[in-house]
C-alpha positions as CSV (number, residue, x, y, z in Angstrom):
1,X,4.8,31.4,34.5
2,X,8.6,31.0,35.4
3,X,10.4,28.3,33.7
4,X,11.0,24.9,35.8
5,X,9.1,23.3,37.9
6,X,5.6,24.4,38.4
7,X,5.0,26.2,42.1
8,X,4.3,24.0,45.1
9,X,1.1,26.5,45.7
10,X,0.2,25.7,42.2
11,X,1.0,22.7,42.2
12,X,-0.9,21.9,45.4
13,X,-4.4,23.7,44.4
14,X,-4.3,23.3,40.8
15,X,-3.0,20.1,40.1
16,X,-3.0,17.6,43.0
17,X,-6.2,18.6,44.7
18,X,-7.7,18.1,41.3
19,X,-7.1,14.6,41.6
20,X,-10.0,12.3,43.3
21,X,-10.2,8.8,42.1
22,X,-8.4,6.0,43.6
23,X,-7.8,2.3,43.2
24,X,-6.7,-0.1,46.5
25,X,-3.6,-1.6,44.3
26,X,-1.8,1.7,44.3
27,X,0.0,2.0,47.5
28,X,2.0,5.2,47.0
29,X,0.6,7.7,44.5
30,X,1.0,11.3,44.1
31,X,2.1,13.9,46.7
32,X,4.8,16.5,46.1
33,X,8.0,15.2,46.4
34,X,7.5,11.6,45.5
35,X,8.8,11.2,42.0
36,X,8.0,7.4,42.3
37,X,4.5,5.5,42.5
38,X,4.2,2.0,43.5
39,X,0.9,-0.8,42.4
40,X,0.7,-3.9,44.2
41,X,-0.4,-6.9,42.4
42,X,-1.5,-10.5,43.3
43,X,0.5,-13.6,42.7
44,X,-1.2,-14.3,38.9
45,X,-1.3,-10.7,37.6
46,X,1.3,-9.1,35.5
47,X,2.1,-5.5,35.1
48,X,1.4,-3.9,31.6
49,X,3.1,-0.4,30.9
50,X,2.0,2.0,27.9
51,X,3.5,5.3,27.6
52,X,1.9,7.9,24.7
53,X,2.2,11.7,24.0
54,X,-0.3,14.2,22.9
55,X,1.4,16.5,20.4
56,X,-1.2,17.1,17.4
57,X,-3.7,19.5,19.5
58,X,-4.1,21.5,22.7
59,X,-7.7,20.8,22.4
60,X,-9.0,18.5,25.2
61,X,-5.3,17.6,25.2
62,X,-6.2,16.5,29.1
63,X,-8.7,14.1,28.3
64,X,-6.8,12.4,25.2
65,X,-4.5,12.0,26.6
66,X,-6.0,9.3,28.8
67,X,-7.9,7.7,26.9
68,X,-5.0,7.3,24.3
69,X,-3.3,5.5,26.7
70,X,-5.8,3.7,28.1
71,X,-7.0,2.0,24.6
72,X,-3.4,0.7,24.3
73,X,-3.3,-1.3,27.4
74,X,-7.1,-2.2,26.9
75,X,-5.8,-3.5,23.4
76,X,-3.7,-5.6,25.1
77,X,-6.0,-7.4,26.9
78,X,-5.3,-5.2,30.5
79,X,-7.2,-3.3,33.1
80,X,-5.8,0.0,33.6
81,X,-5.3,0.9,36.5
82,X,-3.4,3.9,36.7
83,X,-1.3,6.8,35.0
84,X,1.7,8.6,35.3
85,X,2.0,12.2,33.8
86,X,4.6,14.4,32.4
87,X,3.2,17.7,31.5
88,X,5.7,20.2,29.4
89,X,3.9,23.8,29.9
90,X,4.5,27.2,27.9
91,X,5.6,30.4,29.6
92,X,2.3,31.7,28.2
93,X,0.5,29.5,30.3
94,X,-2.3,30.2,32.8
95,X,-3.1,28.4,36.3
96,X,-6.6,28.6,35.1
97,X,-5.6,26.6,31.8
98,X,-2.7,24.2,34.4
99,X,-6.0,23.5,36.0
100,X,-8.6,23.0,33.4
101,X,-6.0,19.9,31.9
102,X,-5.8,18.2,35.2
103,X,-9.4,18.6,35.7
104,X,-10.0,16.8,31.9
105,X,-7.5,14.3,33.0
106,X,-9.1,13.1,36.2
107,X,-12.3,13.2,34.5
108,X,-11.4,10.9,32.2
109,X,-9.8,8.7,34.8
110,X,-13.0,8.9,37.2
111,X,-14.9,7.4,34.0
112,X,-12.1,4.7,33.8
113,X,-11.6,4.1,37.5
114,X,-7.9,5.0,37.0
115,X,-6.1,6.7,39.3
116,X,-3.5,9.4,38.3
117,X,-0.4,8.1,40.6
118,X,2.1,10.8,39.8
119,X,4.4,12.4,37.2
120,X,6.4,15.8,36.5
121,X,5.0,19.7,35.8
122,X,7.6,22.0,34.3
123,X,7.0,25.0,32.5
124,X,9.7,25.2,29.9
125,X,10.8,26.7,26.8
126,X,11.5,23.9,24.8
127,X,7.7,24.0,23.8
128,X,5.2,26.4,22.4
129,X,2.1,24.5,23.5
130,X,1.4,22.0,26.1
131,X,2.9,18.4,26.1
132,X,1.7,15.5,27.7
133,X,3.2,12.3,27.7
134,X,1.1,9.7,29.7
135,X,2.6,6.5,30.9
136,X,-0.1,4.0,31.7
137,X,-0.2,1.0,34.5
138,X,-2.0,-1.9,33.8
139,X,-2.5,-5.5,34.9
140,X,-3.6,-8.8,33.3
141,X,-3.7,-12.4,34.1
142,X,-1.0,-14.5,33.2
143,X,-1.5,-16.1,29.8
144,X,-4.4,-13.6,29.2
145,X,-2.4,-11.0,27.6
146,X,-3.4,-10.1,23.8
147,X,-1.1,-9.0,21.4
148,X,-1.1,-7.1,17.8
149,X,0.5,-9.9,16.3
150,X,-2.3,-12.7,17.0
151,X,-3.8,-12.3,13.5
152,X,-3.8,-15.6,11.5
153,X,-4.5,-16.4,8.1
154,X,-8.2,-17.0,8.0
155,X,-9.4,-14.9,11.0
156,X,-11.9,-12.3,10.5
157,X,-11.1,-8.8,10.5
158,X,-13.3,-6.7,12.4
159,X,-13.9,-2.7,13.4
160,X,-15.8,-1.6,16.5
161,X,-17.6,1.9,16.2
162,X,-16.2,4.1,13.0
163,X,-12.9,5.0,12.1
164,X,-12.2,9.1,12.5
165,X,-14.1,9.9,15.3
166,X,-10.8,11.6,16.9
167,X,-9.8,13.5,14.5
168,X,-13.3,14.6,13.2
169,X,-13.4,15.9,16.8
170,X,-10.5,17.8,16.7
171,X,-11.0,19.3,13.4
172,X,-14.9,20.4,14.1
173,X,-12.6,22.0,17.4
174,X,-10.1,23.9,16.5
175,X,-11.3,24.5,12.5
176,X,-14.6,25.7,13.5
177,X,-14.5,28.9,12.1
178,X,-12.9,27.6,8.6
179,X,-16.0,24.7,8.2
180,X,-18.8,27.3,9.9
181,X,-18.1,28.4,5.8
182,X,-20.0,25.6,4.6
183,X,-21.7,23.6,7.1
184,X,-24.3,24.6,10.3
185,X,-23.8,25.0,13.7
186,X,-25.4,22.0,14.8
187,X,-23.7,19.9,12.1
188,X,-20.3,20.9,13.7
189,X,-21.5,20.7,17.2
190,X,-22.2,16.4,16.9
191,X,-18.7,16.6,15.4
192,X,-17.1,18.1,18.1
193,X,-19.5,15.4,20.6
194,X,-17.5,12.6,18.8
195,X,-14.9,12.4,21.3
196,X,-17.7,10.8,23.8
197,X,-16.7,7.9,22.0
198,X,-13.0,8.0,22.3
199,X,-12.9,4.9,25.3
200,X,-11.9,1.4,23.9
201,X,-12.2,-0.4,26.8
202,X,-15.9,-1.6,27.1
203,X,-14.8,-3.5,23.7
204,X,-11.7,-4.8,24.5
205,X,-13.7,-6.1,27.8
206,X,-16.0,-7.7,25.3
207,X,-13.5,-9.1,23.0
208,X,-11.1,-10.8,25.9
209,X,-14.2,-13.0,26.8
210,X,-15.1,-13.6,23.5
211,X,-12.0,-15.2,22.6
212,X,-10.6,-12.5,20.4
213,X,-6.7,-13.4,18.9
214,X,-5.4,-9.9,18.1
215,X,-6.4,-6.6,19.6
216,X,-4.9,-2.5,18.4
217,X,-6.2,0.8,18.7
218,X,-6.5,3.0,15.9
219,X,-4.8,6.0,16.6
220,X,-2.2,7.7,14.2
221,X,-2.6,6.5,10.5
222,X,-6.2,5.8,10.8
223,X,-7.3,2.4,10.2
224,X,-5.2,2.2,7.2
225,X,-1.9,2.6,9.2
226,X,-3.6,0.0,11.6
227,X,-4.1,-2.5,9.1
228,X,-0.2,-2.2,7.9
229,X,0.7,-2.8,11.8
230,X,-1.4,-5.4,12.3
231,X,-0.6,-7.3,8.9
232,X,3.3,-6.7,9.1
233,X,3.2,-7.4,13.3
234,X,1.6,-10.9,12.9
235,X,2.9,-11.7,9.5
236,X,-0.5,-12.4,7.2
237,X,-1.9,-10.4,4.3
238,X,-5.2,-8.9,4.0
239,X,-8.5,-9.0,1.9
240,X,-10.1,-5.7,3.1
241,X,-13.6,-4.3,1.3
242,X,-13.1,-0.6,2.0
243,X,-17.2,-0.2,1.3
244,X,-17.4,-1.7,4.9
245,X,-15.3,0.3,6.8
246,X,-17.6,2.0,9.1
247,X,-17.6,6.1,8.5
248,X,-19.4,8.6,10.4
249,X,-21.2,11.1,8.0
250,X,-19.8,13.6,9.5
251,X,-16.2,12.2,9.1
252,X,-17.0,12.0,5.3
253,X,-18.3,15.3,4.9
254,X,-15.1,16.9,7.2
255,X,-12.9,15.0,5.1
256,X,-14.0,16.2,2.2
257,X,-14.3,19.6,2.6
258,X,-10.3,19.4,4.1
259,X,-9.8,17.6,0.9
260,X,-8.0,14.6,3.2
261,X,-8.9,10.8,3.3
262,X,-10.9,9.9,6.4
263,X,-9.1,6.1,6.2
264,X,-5.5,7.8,7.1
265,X,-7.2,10.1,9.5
266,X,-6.3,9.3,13.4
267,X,-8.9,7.3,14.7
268,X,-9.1,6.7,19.0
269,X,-12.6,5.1,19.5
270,X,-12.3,2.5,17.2
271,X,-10.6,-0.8,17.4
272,X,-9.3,-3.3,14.9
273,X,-9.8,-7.2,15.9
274,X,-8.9,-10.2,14.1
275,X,-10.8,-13.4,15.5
276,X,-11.8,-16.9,14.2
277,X,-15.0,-16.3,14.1
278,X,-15.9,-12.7,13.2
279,X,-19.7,-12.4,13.1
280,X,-20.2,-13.8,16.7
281,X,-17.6,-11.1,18.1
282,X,-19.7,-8.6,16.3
283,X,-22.8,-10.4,18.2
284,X,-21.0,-10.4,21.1
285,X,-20.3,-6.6,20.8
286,X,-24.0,-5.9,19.4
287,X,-25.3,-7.4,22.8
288,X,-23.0,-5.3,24.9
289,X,-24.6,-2.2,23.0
290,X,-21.3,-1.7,20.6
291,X,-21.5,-1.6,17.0
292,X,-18.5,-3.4,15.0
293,X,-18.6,-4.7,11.5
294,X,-16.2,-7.5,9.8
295,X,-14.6,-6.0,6.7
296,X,-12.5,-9.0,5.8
297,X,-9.7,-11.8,6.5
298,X,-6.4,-12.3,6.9
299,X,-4.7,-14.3,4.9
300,X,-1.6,-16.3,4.3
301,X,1.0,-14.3,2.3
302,X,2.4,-10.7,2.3
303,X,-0.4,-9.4,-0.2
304,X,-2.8,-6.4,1.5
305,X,-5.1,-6.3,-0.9
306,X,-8.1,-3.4,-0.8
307,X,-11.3,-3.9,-2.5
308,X,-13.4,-1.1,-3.8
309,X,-16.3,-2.5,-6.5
310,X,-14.2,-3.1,-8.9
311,X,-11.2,-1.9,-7.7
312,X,-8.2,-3.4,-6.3
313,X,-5.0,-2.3,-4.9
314,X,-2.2,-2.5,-2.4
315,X,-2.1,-1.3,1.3
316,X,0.6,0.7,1.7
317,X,3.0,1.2,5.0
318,X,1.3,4.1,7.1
319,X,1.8,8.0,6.3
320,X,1.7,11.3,7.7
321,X,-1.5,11.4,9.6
322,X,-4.1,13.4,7.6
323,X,-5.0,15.2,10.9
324,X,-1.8,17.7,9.9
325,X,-2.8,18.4,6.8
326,X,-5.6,19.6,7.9
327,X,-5.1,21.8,10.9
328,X,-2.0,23.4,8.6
329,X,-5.4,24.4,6.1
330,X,-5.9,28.2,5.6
């Protein structure tokens, strides 16, 4: 395709007619043209913004996009209510392809009754690959907004689901061919089906009425860089038992054979919590159909300690996701 913007044809049949759901509080949404969308709230609601790229795969890009945007304002207590795209294209690029990342997007959205309200299409050769940068609307209650930094010393710190489910999916993706090597077709097919569990909201949902005091998504890092944030936003240490940190077999096994830690290994689907009382958030979740585990406490101090058997050391400030090390594997 030419560079700049994308053609109004294309843009018209490829793009915008792809886009379906709507919500009642957007009143101007996307149309060609508007380069502005507008969400009407009522009197005790406040507007929470979240704004994420997708750079690490082309994979799905469409669909993780959303949902990595739509965990962070979830984490923070919000509804989503809409997005906002900007979508940097190759000259390589097909319509077919233009249209199959829209069509992932608005799925996504249908399944979070989010509307996409707008954004920006340009085909440019600043990029090799598609880009997508989402920027996510929101609202919450006043006073009901939940923050990374509500830890406390003596809270409980829990995980829903398992950590790696993301990047397990990606990798049984795009290094199919590399782990079709050692492992069976069907073994990499329920790793690639990880990413049906990429959604935190039903959780944060949960968590919100259950009195949760600090919410974040574990995306780039894994749940080790999560931990650090957490810890070092809300100023507590940590006593973390890494034997409970919920893994997915197939995560292990991935891991392993990419010879990368699963615990530094980007993690959408899973959420870290701290609350007061740990095992009845876990109850609460269990009832709502969503696994979590507690696997420790914060505590007062700087020290982030992790506890293997017999084993103890120091959490260290997050890394290079593992997710690069791997994809870069020959």
């Amino acid at each position: 395709m030419r560079i700049g913007k994308l053609p109004e044809s294309v843009l018209k049949r490829s793009v915008l007619k792809q886009i379906h759901t709507r919500r009642k509080e957007v009143i101007l949404g996307a149309a060609v043209g508007e380069d502005c969308a507008a969400v009407e709230l009522e009197e005790d609601e406040i507007f929470v913004l979240s704004s994420d790229p997708v750079t690490g795969t082309a994979t799905d890009i469409g669909s993780l996009a959303i949902w990595v945007t739509l965990n962070d304002l979830a984490s923070a207590g919000a509804l989503p209510i809409g997005v906002m795209l900007t979508v940097l294209l190759p000259e390589n690029i097909s319509e077919q392809e233009i249209r199959e990342m829209v069509h992932q997007a608005e799925e996504a959205c249908s399944l979070a009754d989010v509307q996409i309200m707008g954004g920006h299409t340009e085909v440019t050769s600043a990029v090799c690959r598609p880009v997508i940068t989402v920027t996510g609307v929101g609202k919450a209650k006043k006073g009901g907004l939940i923050s990374t930094s509500g830890a406390k010393a003596g809270m409980d710190i829990v995980v829903t689901k398992w950590v790696g489910l993301e990047g397990t999916s990606i990798l049984a993706k795009e290094k199919k061919e590399a782990l079709l090597t050692r492992f069976s077709e069907h073994f990499i097919l329920q790793a690639q089906k990880l990413d049906h569990m990429l959604s935190v909201l039903p959780e944060a949902s949960v968590a919100v009425k259950s009195g949760v005091g600090a919410m974040h998504d574990v995306t780039e890092g894994g749940i080790f860089g999560a931990l650090w944030e957490m810890a070092e936003s809300s100023g507590v240490g940590l006593f973390i038992e890494l034997k409970k940190i919920p893994l997915k077999q197939e995560t292990v096994e991935i891991c392993e054979f990419f010879h990368i830690n699963p615990y530094e290994l980007i993690s959408s689907g899973a959420m870290l919590m701290a609350a007061e009382d740990g095992n009845r958030l876990v109850l609460d979740l269990k009832q709502a159909g969503i696994f979590a585990t507690v696997i420790g406490k914060a505590t007062a101090g700087n020290d982030r300690v992790l506890v293997n058997g017999e084993e103890r050391r120091f959490l260290e400030p997050p890394k290079t996701d593992e997710l690069y090390k791997a994809i870069s594997y020959h």
